[in-house]
C-alpha positions in Angstrom: 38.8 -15.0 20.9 39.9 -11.9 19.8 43.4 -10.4 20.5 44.8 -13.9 18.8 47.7 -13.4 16.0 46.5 -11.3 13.2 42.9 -10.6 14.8 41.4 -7.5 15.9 41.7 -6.4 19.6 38.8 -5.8 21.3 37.7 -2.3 21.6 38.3 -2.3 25.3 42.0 -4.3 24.8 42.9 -1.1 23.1 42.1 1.4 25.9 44.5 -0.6 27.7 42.4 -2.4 29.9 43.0 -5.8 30.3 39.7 -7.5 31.8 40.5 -11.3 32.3 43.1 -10.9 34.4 40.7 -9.6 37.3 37.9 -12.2 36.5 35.9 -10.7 33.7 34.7 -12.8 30.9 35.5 -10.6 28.0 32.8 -11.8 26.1 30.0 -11.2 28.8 31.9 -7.2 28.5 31.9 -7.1 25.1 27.7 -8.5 24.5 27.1 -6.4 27.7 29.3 -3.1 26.2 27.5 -3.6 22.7 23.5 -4.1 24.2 24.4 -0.4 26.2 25.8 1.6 24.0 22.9 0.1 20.9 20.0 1.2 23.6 21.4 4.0 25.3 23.5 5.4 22.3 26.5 6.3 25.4 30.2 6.1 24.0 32.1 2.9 24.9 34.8 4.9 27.1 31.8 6.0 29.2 30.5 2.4 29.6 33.9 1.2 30.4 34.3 3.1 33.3 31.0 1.7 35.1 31.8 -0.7 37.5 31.3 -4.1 36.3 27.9 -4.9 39.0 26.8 -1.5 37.6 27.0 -2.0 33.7 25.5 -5.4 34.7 22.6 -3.9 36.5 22.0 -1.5 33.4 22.0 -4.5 31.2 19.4 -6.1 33.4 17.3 -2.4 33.4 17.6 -2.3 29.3 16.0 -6.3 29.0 13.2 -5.4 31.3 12.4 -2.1 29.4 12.6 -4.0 26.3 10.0 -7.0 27.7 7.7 -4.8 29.3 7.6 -2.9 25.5 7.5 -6.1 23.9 4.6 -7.2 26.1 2.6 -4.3 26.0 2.9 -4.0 21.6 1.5 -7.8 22.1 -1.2 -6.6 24.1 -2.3 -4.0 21.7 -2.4 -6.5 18.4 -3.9 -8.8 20.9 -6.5 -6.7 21.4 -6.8 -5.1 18.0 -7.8 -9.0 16.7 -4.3 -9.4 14.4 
């Protein structure tokens, strides 16, 4: 884990929050940080400052975008015989 003796902090770590002491897996905030701010292109002080249900719930919005996209480009090779 980061934040170890001579490694990195995480990005968050060094915004001075400190997100295991109320519970947060700092993993699951770091994979859930990274998948916003690659789809929605926002800054990570922005995502921060969601609460955690809501950058959770934005997570869960950006997966069923990307399945429903996924789905429908299989449809369409489906259905142009590749």
């Amino acid at each position: 884990m980061s934040g170890q003796e001579g490694e990195e902090p995480w990005p968050f770590q060094m915004l001075g929050r400190t997100w295991g002491s109320v519970g947060y897996d700092e993993s699951q905030i770091s994979e859930e940080v990274a998948y916003i701010a690659y789809h929605f292109h926002w800054p990570l002080e922005q995502i921060l400052e969601l609460q955690h249900s809501d950058r959770r719930r934005w997570a869960q919005l950006i997966s069923g975008i990307n399945e429903r996209m996924n789905e429908e480009a299989g449809n369409l090779m489906t259905a142009s015989g590749r």
